[in-house]
N, C-alpha and C positions, 0 to 999 in steps of 0.2 A: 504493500500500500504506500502508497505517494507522501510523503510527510506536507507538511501546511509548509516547509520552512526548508530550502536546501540552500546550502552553504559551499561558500566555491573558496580559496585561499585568496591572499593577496587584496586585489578586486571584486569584494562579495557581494553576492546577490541573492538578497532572499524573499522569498516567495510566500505570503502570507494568504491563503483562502479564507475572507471574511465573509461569514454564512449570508446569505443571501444576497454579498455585493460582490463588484467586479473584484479581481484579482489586485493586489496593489504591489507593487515595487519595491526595495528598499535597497540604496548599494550604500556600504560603505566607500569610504574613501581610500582610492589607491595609496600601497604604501609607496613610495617615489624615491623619500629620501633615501641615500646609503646611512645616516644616523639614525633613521628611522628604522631601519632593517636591523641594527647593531643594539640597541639600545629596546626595542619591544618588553615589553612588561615592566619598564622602570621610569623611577619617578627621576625625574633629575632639576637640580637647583641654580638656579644663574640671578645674579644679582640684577641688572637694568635689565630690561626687554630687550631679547635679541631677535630677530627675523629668524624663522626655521629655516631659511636660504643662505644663509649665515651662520647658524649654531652648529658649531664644532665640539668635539669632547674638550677641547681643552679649554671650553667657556664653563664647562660642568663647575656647580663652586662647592668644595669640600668643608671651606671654614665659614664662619656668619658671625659677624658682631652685632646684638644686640643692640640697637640707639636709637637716637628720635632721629627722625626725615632720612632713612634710611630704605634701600628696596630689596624685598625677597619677591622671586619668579619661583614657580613650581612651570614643569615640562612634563608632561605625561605621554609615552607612546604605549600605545594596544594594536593590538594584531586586530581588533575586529569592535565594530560601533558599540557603543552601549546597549542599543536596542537588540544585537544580534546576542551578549550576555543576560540579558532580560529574559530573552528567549527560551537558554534553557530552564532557568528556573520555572517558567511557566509558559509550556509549547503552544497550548491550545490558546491561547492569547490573544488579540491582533496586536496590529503595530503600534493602533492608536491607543491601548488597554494597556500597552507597555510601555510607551512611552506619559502616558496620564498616574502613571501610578508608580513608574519606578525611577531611578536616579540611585549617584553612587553613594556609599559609604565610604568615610573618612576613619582612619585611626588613629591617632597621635600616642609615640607611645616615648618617653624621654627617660633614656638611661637604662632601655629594659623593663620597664612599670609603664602596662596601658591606664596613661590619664584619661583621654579622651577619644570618644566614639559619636559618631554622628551620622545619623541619615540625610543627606543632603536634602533639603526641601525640594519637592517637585517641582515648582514652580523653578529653580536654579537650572538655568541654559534651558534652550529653543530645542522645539521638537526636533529641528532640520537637525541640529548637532548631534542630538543623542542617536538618532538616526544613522548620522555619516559619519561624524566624526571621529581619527583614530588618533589623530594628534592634538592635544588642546596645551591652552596656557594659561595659567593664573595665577595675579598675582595676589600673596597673601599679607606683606606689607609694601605701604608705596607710598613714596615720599611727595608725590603729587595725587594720595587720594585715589587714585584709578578706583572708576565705579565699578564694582565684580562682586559677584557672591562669594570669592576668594577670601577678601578681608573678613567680611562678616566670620567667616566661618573660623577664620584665625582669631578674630576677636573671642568668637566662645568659648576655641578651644584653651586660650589666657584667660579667661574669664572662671571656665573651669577645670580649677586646677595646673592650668599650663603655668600659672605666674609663678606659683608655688613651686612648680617644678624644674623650670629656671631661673632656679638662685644665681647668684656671683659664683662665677666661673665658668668652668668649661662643659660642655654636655652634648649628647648624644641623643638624636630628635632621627625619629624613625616615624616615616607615613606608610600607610598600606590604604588602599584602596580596593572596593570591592562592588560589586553589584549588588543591590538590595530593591524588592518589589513587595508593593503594599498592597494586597487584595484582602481576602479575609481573614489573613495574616502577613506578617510580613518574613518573607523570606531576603536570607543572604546566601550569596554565590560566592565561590574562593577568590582569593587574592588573585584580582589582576593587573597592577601593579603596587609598585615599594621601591623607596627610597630612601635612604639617609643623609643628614650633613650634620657636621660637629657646629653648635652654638656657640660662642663666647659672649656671655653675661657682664659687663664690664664692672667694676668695683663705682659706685657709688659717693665719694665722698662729701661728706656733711659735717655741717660745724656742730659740736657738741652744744652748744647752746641750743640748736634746734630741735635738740633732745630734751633738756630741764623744763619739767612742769614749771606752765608761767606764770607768775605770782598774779594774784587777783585784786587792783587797783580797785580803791570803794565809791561806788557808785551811787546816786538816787533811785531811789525804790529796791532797793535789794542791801541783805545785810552778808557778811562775809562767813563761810561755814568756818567751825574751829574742828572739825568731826576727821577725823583720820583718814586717808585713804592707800592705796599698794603704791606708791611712788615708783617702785620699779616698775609693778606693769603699766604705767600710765609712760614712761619714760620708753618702755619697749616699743609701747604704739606709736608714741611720737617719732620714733627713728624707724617705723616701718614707713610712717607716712613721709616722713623729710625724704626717705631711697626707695618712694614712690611704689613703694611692694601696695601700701592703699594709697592710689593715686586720687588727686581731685579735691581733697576733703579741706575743706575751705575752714571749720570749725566744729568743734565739740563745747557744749554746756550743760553740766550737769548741777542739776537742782536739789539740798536735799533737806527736806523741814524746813524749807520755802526760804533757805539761803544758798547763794550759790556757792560750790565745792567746788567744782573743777570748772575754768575758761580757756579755753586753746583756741589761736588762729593759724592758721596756716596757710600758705601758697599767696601771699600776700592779703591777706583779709584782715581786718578790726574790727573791734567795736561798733566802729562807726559802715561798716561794708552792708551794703540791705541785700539780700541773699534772694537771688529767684529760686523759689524751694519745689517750681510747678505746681504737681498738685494735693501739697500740704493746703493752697488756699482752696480746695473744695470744704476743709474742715471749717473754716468760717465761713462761709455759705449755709452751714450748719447751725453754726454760733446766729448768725444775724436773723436766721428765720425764725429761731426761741427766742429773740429777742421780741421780733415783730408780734408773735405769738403772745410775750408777755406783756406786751403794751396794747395785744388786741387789735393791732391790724390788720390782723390775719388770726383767723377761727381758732385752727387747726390744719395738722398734718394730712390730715384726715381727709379733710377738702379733696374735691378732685378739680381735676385741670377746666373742666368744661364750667364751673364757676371763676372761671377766669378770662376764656377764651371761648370764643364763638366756632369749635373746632369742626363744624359745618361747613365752615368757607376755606377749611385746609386739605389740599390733596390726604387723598385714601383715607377717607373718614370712613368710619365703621362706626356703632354702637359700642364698642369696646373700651373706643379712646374714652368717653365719657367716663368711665368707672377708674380712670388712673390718677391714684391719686398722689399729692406732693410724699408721701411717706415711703412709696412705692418708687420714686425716685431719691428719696435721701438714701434708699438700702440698695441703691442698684437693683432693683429685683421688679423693676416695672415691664410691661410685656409690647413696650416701641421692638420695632423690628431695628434693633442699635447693639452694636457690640465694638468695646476698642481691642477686645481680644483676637478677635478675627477681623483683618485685614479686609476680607469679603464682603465683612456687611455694610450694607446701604447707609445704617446708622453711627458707620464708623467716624472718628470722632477727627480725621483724615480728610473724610469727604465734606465736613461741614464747616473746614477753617477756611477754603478759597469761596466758599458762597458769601453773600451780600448778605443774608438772614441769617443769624444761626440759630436764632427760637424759630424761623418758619421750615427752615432744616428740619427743627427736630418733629415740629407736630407734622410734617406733612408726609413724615413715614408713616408706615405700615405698621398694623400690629403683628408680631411672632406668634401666628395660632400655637406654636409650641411650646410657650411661658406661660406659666401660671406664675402670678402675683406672689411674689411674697416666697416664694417657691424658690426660684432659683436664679443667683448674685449671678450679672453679666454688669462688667464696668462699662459703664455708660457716660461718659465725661456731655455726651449733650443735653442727656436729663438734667445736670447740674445746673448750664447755663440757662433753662426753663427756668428753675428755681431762683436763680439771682433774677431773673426780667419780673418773675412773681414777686418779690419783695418789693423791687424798684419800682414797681407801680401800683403798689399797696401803701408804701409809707410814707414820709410827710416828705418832701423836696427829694425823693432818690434815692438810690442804693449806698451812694457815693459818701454823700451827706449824712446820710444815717447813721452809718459803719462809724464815721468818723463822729458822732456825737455822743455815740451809745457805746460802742466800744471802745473806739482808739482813746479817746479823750479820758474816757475814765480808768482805765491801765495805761496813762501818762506816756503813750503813743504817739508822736510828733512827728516821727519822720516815717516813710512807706511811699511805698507807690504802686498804682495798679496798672495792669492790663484793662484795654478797654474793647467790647465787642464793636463788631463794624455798626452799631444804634448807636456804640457813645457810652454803655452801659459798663458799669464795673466790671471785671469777667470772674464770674465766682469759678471757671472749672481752674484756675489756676497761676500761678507768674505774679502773686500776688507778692511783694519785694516787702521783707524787714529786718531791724538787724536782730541779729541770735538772741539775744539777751530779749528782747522784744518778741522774738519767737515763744523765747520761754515762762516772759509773763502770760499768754494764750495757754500756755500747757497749764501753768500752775496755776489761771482761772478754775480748772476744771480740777484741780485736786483741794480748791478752796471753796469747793461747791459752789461756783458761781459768783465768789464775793471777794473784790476787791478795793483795801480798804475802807472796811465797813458797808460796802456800798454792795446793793445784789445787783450784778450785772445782767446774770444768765438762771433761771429759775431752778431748783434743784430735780425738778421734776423732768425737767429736760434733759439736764446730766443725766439721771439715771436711763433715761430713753437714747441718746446719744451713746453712751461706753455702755453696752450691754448685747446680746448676742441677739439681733433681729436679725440677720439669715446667715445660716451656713454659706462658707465660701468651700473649706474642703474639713476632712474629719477631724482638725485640730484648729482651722480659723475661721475665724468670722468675722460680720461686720455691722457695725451700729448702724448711728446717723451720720453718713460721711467719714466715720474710723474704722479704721482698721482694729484687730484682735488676733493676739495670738500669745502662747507660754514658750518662753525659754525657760529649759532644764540646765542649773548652772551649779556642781557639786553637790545633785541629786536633790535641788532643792526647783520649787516650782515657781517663772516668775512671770505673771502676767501681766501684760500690757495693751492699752488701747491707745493706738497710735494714728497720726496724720499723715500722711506717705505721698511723696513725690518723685519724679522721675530722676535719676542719677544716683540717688541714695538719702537723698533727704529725708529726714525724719523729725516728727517729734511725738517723743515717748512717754506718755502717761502711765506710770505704777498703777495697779489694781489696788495692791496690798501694800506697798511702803510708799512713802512720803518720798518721793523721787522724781523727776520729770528730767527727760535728757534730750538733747536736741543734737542733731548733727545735721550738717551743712555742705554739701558737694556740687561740684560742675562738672560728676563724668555722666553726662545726658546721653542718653542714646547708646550706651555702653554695656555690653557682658558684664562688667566687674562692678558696674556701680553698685546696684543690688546687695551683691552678695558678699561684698567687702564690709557692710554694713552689719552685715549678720556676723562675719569671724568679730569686727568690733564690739558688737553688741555681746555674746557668747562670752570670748576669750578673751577680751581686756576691761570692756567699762564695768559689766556688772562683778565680775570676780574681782575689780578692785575697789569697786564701793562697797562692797558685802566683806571685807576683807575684818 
């Protein structure tokens, strides 16, 4: 019997029978070069971009120095297309099923220890490539940026665990590549190629000052802690972050029985620096609509949108939208057809920064017959900006206005600055700018139940609705009105936190159980490492040295 698929060397051609359509075609591309004939199944490394009409073995690079604006090229040659390795994992396939669902795998493995594993997103390189392609090129660091799924993928594999694993000195960085297809599981096919090149990590040096906890100069509104902390761990983190092991991190403040303990700036930041934290400002968005709530502006949570808006006169109106209410957008858990987690959806928060509207953006999606209310957390950053236009045209002069009489003014707030939507309006999902210290009078509002300096800013009754578990995100987190939740386990002891979270690593961290508020500060935006750098800090330096 005739197979779907025959295969010729060199020059291949393979024949796919898709049930009930014409026959289709598919050739890889002739092997040509003589490097290419010599070198099949290997990865090989070159520093600048060479032309394949050009690249000779003695361009191949064995050594790499680690450094900024520097370039690493990866060179892959295969005997045969992606799509003809697809193949065998799953014959009965077609072309288009193989190449929609599969794409390579990545290994990164440094010193003999696999760090890092990855399935290349589908969506990485054109169907014509995976098809034909036997020679590709990517770069994985580029000193001009080159746009590639190459970088990205370099980034994660530093991001996880790659930075850890290239310390100072010298190392030994091994790629293997493989075929992997996602149908109703996902299969991998063996190594079709692998390469190695030795790294060199170059020594870092820093002035030991940029090590010593920095003395805490006495300030208005805050009084100075006298309470102990681990000076050496605090000293370790400061020299991971001075040799850039945590890059970016602009500031740490920790709070503890409402004086501050620890102040660190870094990477040139002060006092005086206002910090874009993204979107840590959706947590005031939170703060200002309890606010409005307690002055009776606004009912309740409860309310839905269509006492607000005439959502009749907005594309894809349903009966649905009626019943969505602001509470269903404080917990992410409203059922707009909007997700920032996936790229794909309509209501991604992507597609609604280049429009003219961004509240007509948001109502004039569709509902997710899929969501049930309340049910289940999809991050929604354009619910948020509904909720700032609902304040703004409920309360007395503005969003703007308000914030700054009700909040800022009374937690001695003077300096900030907003984002504003293309109306003009405050932008509650985020880039909301203040300095740290400033950050962490917002923190420490909420472990003062709402009251600062005698005064109730924010009702207790909202705290509690705010830091409390209204919907699962996964089996250990969750999330309020606009915070985040989650427990670190630190020397077998439990500590939880409801926090504000913005893009790079910014944070600010609300104790459950101790009298603690911490804030950290960063500009690696759009980064693998910002995240999760945040967590080895939070884990292994700040809490095990204020608990100390």
């Amino acid at each position: 019997m005739k197979s779907k698929f025959t295969f010729f060397a060199v020059s291949l051609l393979t024949y796919l029978n898709v049930s009930g359509q014409k026959t289709e075609f598919v050739k890889s591309d002739s092997i040509i070069y003589p490097i290419h004939k010599s070198n099949i199944g290997k990865i090989t490394f070159m520093g600048q971009a060479i032309a394949i009409e050009n690249f000779k073995e003695t361009d191949f690079l064995k050594l790499f120095e680690l450094k900024e604006k520097t370039d690493l090229n990866i060179r892959v040659f295969l005997d045969k297309s992606l799509t003809n390795y697809l193949h065998f994992l799953s014959p009965q396939s077609t072309v288009d099923e193989l190449t929609k669902n599969g794409n390579y795998q990545f290994t990164f493995i440094v010193d003999g220890k696999k760090i890092y594993v990855e399935n290349l997103n589908i969506g990485a390189g054109s169907a014509e490539n995976k098809n034909q392609k036997t020679i590709f090129r990517v770069p994985l660091i580029s000193s001009t940026d080159e746009d590639s799924w190459g970088k990205f993928l370099w980034n994660r594999f530093f991001g996880n665990g790659g930075q850890e694993a290239l310390s100072e000195g010298e190392h030994l960085v091994k790629i293997e590549i493989r075929p992997y297809l996602k149908l109703t599981k996902v299969l991998t096919g063996n190594i079709i190629a692998v390469g190695q090149i030795k790294i060199n990590v170059p020594e870092i040096k820093i002035s030991e000052k940029l090590v010593k906890v920095q003395s805490i100069k006495p300030i208005k509104d805050w009084q100075i802690s006298k309470d102990k902390i681990d000076i050496a761990k605090i000293e370790d983190l400061n020299r991971k972050i001075a040799k850039q092991t945590f890059k970016n991190i602009t500031s740490i403040i920790v709070v503890k029985d409402r004086k501050i303990l620890l102040e660190e700036y870094f990477n040139g930041a002060s006092r005086k620096t206002l910090h874009d934290t993204r979107s840590v400002g959706k947590s005031f968005a939170s703060t200002l609509l309890g606010i409005a709530i307690k002055d009776k502006y606004i009912k309740s949570e409860t309310q839905t949108l269509k006492e607000f808006y005439d959502l009749k006169s907005f594309q894809n109106y349903s009966t649905s939208k009626d019943s969505i209410t602001l509470k269903s957008l404080l917990t992410m858990s409203s059922t707009f057809e909007g997700s920032d987690i996936y790229s794909e959806s309509p209501g991604n928060e992507e597609n609604m920064y280049p429009t003219k509207n961004w509240v007509n953006f948001t109502l004039n999606l569709s509902i997710d017959k899929t969501k049930v209310a309340y049910k289940q957390w999809d991050y929604f950053t354009a619910g948020v900006v509904v909720l700032g236009d609902i304040i703004d045209k409920s309360v007395p002069n503005g969003l703007e206005k308000y914030a700054d009489k009700n909040l800022f003014r009374p937690l001695n707030i003077k300096k900030y600055k907003w984002q504003f939507t293309p109306q003009k309006v405050a932008n509650t999902a985020g880039s909301l700018q203040l300095s740290s210290l400033d950050f962490a009078k917002f923190g420490q509002l909420y472990k003062n139940q709402g009251t600062w300096n005698g005064k109730q800013i924010l009702s207790q009754e909202w705290i509690v609705k705010s830091l409390s578990h209204q919907v699962a995100i996964s089996e250990d987190e969750f999330y309020g009105y606009l915070f985040w939740n989650k427990t670190y386990k630190v020397n077998g002891l439990d500590y939880e936190v409801y926090y504000s979270s913005g893009n790079g690593g910014n944070r600010i961290f609300i104790f459950k159980d101790q009298p603690i508020v911490i804030i950290i500060t960063s500009t690696a935006y759009n980064t693998p490492y910002g995240e999760k750098q945040v967590e080895k800090i939070m884990q292994e330096y700040l809490i095990p040295a204020i608990k100390k």
